[in-house]
C-alpha positions as CSV (number, residue, x, y, z in Angstrom):
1,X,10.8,84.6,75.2
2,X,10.2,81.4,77.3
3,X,10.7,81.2,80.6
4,X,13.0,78.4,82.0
5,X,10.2,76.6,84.3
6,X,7.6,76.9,81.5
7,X,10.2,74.9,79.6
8,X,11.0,72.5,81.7
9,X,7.6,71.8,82.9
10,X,6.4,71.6,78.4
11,X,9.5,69.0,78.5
12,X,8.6,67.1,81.8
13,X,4.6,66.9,80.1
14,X,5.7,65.9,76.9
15,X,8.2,62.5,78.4
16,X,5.2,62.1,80.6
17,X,2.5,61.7,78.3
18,X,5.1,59.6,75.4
19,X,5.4,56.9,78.8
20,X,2.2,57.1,79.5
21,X,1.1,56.2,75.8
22,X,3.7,53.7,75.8
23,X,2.9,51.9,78.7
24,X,-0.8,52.1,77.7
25,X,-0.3,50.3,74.4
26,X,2.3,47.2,75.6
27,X,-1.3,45.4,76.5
28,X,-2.5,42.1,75.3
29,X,-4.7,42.0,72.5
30,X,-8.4,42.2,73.0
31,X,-9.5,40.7,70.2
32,X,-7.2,37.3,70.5
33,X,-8.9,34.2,71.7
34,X,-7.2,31.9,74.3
35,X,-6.3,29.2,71.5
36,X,-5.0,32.1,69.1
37,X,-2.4,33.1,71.7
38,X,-1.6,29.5,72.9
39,X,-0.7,28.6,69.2
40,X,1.4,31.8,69.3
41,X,2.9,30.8,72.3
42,X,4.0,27.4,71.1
43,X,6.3,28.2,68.6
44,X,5.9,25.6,66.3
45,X,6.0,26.2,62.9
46,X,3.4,26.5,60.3
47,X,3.0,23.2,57.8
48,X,2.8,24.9,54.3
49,X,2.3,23.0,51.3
50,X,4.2,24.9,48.0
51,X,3.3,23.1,45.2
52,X,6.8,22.1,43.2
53,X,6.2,24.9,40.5
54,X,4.7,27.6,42.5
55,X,7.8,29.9,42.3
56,X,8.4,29.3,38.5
57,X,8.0,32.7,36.2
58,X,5.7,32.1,32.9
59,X,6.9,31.2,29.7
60,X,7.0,34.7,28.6
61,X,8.5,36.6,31.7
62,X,11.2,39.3,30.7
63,X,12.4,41.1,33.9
64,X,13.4,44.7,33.2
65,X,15.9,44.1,35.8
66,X,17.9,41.3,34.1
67,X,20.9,42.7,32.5
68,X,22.5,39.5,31.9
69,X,25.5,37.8,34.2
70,X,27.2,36.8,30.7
71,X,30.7,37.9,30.4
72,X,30.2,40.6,28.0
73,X,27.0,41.4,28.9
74,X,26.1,45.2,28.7
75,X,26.2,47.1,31.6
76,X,23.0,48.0,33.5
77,X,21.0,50.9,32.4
78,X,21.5,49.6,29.0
């Protein structure tokens, strides 16, 4: 049977050491350069060029997932 102290004191160590490791880990980044964490810290988006078809599927896709959206169309699972 445990005691009430021995308790409290396993409880007490236990919120101790969780803020200790959290407070440990909210640190900066060792491994990012000055410039890498000024672009971070302006905001500005990233220019990305998509060319116009990137997003099309090949001639051939089927999708296992497309049921149809027809009226009529038979239900999914089918």
């Amino acid at each position: 049977m445990f005691k009430l102290n021995s308790l409290r004191k396993n409880a007490f160590l236990a919120l101790a050491m969780a803020a200790l490791m959290v407070a440990v880990g909210c640190g900066s980044d060792t491994g990012t350069t000055a410039a890498e964490e000024a672009t971070f810290k302006d905001g500005k988006k990233p220019v990305v060029n998509i060319p116009p078809d990137a997003n099309k599927p090949p001639a051939n896709f089927k999708s296992s997932l497309d049921t149809g959206s027809a009226p009529g169309a038979p239900p999914p699972g089918q």
